[in-house]
N, C-alpha and C positions, 0 to 999 in steps of 0.2 A: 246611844242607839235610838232613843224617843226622841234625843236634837234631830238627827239624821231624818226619821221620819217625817217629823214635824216641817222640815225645809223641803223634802222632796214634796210633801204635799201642796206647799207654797207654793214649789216651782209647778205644779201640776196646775192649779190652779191661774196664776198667772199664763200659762201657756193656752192656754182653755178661753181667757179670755185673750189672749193676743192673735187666737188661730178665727176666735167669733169678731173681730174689728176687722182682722185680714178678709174672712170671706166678707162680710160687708162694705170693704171699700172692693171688693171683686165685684161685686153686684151694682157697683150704682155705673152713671153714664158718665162717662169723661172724655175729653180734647188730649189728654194725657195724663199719666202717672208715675208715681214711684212709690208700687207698691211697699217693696221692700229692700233694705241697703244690704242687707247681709241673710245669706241662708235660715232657714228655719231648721231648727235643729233635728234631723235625720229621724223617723219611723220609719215603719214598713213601708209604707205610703208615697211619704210625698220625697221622692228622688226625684223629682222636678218639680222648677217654681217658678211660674212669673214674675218676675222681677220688676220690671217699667216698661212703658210703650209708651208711643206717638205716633201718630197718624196725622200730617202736617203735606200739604202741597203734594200730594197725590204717590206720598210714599211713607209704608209704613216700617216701623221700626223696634222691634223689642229684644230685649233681656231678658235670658233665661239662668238660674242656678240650675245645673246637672249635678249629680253626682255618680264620680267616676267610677262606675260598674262596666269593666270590661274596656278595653281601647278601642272595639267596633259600635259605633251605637248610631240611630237618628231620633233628630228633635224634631217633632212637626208642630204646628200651630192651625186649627182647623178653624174657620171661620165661616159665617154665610155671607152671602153676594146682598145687595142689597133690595133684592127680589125677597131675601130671608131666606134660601135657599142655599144647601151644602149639596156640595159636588166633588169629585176627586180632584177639581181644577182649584176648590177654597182651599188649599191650604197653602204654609208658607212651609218653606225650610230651613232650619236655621244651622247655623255650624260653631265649630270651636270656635271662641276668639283669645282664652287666657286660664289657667290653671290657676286655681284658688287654696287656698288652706283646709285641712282638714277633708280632704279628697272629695272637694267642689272642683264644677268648672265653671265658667262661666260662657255662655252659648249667645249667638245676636244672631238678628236677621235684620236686614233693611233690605225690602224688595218694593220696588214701583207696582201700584197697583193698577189695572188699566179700571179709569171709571165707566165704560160703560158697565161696566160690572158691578165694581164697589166694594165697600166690605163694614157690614154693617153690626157686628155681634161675634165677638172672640166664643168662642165653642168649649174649647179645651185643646189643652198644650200635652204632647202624648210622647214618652221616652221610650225608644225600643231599645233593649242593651242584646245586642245582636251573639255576643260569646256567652252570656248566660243563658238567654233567650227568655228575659224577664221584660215585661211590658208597665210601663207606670201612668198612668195620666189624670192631668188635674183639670176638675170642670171650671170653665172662668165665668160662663153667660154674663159678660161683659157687653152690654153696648157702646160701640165706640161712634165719636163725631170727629169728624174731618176740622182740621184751621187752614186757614185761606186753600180750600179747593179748588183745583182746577182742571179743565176739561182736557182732555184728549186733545191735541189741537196741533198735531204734526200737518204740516203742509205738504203737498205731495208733491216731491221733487220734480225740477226741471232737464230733461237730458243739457249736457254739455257738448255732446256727441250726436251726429246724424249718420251713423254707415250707411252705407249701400252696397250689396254684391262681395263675390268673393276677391281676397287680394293677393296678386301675384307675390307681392312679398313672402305671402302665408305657402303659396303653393311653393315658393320656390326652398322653404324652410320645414316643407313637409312630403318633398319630393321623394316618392319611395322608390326612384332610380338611383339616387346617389349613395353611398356610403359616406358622403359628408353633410347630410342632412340632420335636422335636427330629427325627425322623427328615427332613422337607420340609428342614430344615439339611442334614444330612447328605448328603442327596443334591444338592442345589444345592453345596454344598463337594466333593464329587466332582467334578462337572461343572466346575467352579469352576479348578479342577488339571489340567483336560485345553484343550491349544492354549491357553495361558496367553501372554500380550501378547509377540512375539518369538521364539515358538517354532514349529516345523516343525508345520503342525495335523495333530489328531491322539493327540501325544505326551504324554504322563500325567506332568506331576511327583510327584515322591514326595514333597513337600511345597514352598513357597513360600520356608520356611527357605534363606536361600542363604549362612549363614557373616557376616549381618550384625554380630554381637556373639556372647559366651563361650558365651551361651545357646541359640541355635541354629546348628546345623553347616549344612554344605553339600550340601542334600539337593534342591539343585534342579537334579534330571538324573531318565532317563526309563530308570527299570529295566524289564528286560523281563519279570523273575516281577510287579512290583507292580503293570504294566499289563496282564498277563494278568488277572491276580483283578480288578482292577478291572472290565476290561471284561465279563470271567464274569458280575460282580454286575449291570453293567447290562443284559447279554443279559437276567436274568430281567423287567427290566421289560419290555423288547422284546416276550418273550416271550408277558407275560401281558394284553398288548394283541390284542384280538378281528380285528384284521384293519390293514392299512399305511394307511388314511385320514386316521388324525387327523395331526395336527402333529406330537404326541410323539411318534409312531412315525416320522412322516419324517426328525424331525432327532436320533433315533438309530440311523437306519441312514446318515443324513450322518458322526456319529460312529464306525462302525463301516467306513465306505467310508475314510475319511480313515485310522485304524487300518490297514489294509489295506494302503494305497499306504504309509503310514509304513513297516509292518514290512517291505514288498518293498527299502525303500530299505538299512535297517535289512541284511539280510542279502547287499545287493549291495557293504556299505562295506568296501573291500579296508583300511581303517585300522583296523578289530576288530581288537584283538590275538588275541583267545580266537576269531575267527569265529562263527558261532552261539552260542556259548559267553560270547558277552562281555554281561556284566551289564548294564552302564549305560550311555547314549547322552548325549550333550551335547545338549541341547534346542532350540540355536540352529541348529546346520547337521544334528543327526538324524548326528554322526558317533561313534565308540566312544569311550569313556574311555581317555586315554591313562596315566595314569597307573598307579603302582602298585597292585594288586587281588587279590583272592582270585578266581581267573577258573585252568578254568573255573567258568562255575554251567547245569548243562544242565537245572535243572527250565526254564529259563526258554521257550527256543523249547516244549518240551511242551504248557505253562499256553497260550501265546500262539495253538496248535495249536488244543485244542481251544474255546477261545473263539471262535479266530474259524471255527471248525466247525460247531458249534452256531449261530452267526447265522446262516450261510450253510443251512443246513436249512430255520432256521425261515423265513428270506426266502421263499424257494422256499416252503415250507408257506402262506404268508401268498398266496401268489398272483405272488411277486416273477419276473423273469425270470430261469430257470433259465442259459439258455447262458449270458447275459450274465456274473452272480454267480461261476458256474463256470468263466469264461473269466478272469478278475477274480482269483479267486482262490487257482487251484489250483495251476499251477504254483508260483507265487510268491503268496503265503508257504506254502500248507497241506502241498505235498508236499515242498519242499526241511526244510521244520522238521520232518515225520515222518522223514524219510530220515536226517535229522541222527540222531532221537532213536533209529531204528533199530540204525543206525551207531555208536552211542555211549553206551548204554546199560550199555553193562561196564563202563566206567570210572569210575575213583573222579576225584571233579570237589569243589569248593566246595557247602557248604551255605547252605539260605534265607538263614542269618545272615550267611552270607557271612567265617566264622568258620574249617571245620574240611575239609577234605579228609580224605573219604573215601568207605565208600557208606553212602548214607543213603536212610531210609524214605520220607520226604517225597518225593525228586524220584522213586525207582522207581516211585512208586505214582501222582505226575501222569502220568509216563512211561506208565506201565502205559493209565491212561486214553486218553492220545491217541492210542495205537498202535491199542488198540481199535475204539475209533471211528473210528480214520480208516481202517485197514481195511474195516470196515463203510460208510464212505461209499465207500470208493475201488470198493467190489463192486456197492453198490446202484445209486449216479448214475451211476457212470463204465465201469461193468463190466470193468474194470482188472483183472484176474483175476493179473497176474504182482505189482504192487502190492500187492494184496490178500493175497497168498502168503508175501510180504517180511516188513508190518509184522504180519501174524496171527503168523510163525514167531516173530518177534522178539518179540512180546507173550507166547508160550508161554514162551520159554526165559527171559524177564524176572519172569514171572508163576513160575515155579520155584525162583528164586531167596530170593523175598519171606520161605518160612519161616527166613530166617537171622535173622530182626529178631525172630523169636519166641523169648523167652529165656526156658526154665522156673526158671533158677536163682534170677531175679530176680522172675518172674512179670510181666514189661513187656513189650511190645512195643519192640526198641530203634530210638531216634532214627539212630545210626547202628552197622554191623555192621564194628567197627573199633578200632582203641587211643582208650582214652583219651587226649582233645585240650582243652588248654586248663581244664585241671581238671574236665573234665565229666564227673565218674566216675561220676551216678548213674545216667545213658544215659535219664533222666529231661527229656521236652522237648515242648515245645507243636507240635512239627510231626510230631508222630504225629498228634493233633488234626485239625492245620490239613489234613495227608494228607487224613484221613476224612473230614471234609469237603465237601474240593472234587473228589476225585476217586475214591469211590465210585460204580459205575454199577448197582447194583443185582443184581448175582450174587453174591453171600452172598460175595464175597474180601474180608476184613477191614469186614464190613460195620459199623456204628454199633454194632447192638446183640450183635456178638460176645464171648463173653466175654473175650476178650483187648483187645479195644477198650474197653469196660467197665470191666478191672482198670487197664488202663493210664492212662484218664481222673484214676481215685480216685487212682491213683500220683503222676500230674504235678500235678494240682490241689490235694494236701494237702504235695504236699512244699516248696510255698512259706508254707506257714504260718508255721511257726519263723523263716523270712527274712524276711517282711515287718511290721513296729508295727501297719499297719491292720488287721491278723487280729484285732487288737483292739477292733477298731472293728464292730461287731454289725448296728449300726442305724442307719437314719438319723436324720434332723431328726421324721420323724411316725411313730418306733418302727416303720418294715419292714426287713424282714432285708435284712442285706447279705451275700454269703458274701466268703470268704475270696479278695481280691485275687491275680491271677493275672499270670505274667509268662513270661519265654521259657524258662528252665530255671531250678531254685534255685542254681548255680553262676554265673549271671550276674555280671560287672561291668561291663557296659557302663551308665553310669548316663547317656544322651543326649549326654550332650556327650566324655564321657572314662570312663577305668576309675578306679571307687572299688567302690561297693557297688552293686548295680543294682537297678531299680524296678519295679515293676506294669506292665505295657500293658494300652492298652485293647482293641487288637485283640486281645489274649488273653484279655479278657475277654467279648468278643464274640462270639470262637470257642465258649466251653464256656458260652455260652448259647446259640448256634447247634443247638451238640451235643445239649444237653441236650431241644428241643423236637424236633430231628428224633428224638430216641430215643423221648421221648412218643409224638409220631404215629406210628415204625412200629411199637412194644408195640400200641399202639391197634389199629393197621390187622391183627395178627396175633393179636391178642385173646389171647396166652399171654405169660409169662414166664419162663424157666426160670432160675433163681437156682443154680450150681454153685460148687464148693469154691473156684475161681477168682476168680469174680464177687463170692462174698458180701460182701467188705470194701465193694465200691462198694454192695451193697445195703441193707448195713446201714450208713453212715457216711449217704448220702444219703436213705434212708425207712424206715429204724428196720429190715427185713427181719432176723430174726437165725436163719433156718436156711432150706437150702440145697432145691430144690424148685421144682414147678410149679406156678404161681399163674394163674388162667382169669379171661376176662374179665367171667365171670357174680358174680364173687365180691365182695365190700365190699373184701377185701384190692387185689384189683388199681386198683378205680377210686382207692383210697388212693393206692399206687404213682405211679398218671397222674398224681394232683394233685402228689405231692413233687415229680416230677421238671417239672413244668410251673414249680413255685414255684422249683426253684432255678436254671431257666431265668431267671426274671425276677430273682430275687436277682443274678447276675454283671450282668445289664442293669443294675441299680439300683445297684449299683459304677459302672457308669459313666456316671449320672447324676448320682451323688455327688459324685464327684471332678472331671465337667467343668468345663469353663475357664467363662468368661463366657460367657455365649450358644451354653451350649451347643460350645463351641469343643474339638476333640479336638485333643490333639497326641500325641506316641509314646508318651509312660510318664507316671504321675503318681509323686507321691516318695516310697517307701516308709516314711516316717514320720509327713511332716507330707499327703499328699496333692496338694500344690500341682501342676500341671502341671510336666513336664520334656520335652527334646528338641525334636526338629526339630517346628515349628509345624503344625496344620492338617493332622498325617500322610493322606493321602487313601484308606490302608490301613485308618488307625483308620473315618473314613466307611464307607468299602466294606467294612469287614465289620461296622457296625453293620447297615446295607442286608441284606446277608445273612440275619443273628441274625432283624431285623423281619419279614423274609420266612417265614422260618423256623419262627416265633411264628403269625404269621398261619397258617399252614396247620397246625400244631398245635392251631389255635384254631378250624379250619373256616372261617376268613375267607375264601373263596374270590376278594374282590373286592379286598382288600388292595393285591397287587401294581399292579392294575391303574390304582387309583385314585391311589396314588403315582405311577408313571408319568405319570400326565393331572394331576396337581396344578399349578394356573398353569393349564394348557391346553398348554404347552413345555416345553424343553430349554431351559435357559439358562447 
């Protein structure tokens, strides 16, 4: 018993002095390290440990021991910029890379650090174990130095490409006379995915794909961000229908009533893990996904807000019955999903991808939307004045927040205002886009044609160049441009079915031809352009523009302008008639080298934002009757 004692004391002792060398080589400045090869033996305390780092050619790199408390958890690494400054943008993420003995794990991070920034001083390394809800973290106040640094020094691409104007190929591939159109597809495969044989009518699969074979996953359940946009895109047919008598307008307000009763179900299922929050529905009983998720994701009730908002207006505007629609509607779903997004709007939740917690631009800015408008419904129909008070305040102090996404260091607008996640250092991402979109409402806040929306276009759309073979690819089969294939960030690896290297989407290419015709039409409708220090890379990469200035619509320069960016609307379109499947067939991603389709089949995302783009085109185009005559193609809904 006195051995016993006598050796623990030794061991006490010896550990006393091996934890005062550790923090000492923690505190001094180094090019790199190894702190330590093997775990320090477990207290209360230290369940995390810095392990070793490097900081070499403008990317840094470390080792972490975890230990495994709970199967949910995050590693962060907080650091200051080299101002000395900590921001929610210094941190890193780090992730699993290996299971270790005695229930270690081992954690790494290697993220590119951009230098105008820098990173001068480790902070502390911080363990959330997210199913206990125990928090660990270790102080490092480590100065770190860089070996062979080097600067920022991307060149700014040259187009390969010069469009001009719209292409009869495009119109004749998007002719909303024909039922052998690729757009009359589209929209029939929309509809196609909605109450599919066995499911709760109503419900939007997100593709047909159900995990039959290696090559498509199991994407058949009912998200509630894919079936917001979706139905967004059909309100516009609804919409641009002259009055509720035909067919196609009855049996898309049959569709939008069945939506309705869906989503009321949808937010009564006491089995959501996440409650409003919860992503994806089983499509058989309409109950939440049980399994493990990236949950919450709060664009979703938002998107789903003001979709079915916007119907319920235009019903009423069409002649439909007001109490009825309103009695129908309001409580359940329009105001319990504002009240959510009210209520919920601070919190860092899951992004579109469904990838990265934190806060991001995309859902503030749906957010932002349906707080809007549903105040302004809740004041105008219902004269709900304490309502009205709620979601206005919440919209103000949400709307305040927004310039955190604007970053002059990088000149982006960021995707999310947070650590780098998942290697996505360049804060470079299609749902800054996908934001503008769909939920601008026409008050100049991060409108299309702002220069920050602008710069950030040029950023995310050239920065997949270098990552994808088909940037190579110019033209098609009868020599028209194609631009440069577009995907979700250039840091991606989700390549459809698993992580290797990741591919083009099409709904991403559908987006920045979306984008590019709604900028046409409001340049047009505003007859000015103002070109600033900001802007010029987008104006010069996409219409040759090479100095900064006011360009009017009386001039030969502007109508130039109109055409390029009209052409390279059509150019992303022409990508994704290139690379479609058979007949027209979209599925999520084609293969960034050889083109072939990849991912879940038939995505009804990729449809529903071709829908969109066409729309979008048409009214760039003055087609006033566009939408209308797609809607009424067939004479139904089917």
């Amino acid at each position: 018993m006195v051995e016993s004692s006598f050796i623990s004391i030794i061991n006490q002792y010896l550990q006393m002095i091996f934890s005062k060398l550790y923090q000492i080589a923690l505190a001094s400045s180094a090019f790199a390290a190894q702190l330590i090869e093997n775990p320090i033996e477990l207290n209360d305390t230290n369940h995390v440990q810095l392990a070793s780092y490097n900081y070499t050619s403008g990317t840094f790199n470390a080792e972490f021991f975890v230990h495994n408390d709970g199967y949910d958890k995050t590693v962060f690494l907080y650091y200051t910029n080299k101002d000395e400054q900590s921001t929610p943008l210094t941190a890193l993420a780090a992730s699993h890379a290996e299971g270790l003995e005695d229930d270690w794990e081992l954690w790494t991070t290697s993220t590119k650090i951009f230098q105008e920034e820098g990173l001068d001083t480790l902070l502390n390394v911080t363990f959330n174990s997210i199913n206990t809800g125990d928090v660990y973290s270790q102080q490092l106040n480590i100065k770190v130095e860089q070996t062979d640094p080097q600067e920022d020094s991307e060149s700014a691409p040259e187009p390969k490409i010069q469009p001009s104007g719209l292409g009869e190929d495009i119109d004749d591939w998007l002719n909303a006379q024909s039922v052998d159109s690729q757009i009359y597809k589209a929209k029939s495969r929309v509809f196609d995915n909605i109450g599919v044989e066995g499911s709760v009518p109503g419900l939007v699969i997100a593709s047909p794909s159900h995990g039959e074979n290696s090559d498509n996953p199991d994407y058949f359940y009912h998200w509630i961000r894919d079936a917001g946009l979706t139905y967004d895109a059909i309100f516009k047919l609804y919409e641009a229908l002259p009055d509720r008598e035909s067919t196609a307008a009855r049996a898309l307000e049959d569709y939008f009533l069945q939506f309705i009763s869906a989503s009321i179900a949808e937010q009564n299922d006491g089995s959501a893990i996440a409650g409003l929050g919860e992503p994806k529905f089983y499509v058989g009983n309409n109950s939440g996904y049980q399994g493990a998720w990236g949950r919450p994701q709060n664009d979703g009730p938002a998107i789903r807000a003001f979709a079915i908002l916007e119907f319920v207006k235009e019903y009423i505007k069409k002649g439909g019955d007001q109490n009825y629609i309103i009695d129908l509607a309001w409580e359940q779903p329009l105001k319990k999903d504002l009240d959510f997004v009210a209520s919920n709007w601070t919190y860092s939740n899951f992004d579109l991808w469904e990838e990265v917690d934190s806060d991001h631009f995309f859902t503030k800015f749906v957010q932002r939307r349906a707080l809007i408008q549903g105040a302004e419904f809740a004041s105008e129909y219902l004269r709900d004045v304490s309502t009205y008070r709620v979601w206005n305040e919440a919209a103000i102090a949400l709307n305040d927040t927004l310039s955190n996404f604007v970053y002059p260091i990088r000149n982006i607008i960021l995707n999310s205002y947070g650590p780098s996640q998942r290697g996505k250092a360049s804060y470079k991402d299609l749902s800054v886009i996908l934001g503008v979109n769909h939920a601008y409402i026409g008050d100049d806040v991060f409108a299309p044609t702002n220069e920050w929306v602008l710069r950030t276009a040029y950023e995310i759309a050239t920065s997949f160049i270098p990552v994808y073979e088909l940037s190579n690819t110019t033209h098609d089969e009868n020599n028209l441009p194609l631009a440069p294939p577009t995907g979700r960030y250039p840091e991606d690896v989700y390549n459809g079915t698993g992580s290797s290297l990741a591919n083009p989407w099409f709904l991403s290419n559908n987006a920045f031809a979306e984008y590019f015709f709604t900028i046409a039409k409001n340049f047009q409708d505003s007859g000015s352009i103002s070109v600033t220090e900001l802007s010029l890379p987008f104006w010069k990469y996409y219409t040759g523009v090479s100095e900064t200035g006011s360009i009017n619509s009386d001039s030969d320069q502007f109508k130039q302008i109109i055409q390029s960016l009209l052409g390279w609307g059509d150019a992303y379109l022409r990508v994704v008639k290139y690379y479609a499947g058979e007949d027209g067939h979209l599925s999520e991603q084609f293969d960034k080298d050889s083109g072939v389709i990849r991912g879940a089949r038939d995505l009804t995302w990729s449809y529903a934002s071709l829908v969109t783009a066409a729309i979008a085109r048409a009214n760039a185009k003055g087609d006033d009757g566009f939408t209308a005559s797609l809607a009424l193609l067939e004479g139904d809904v089917q």
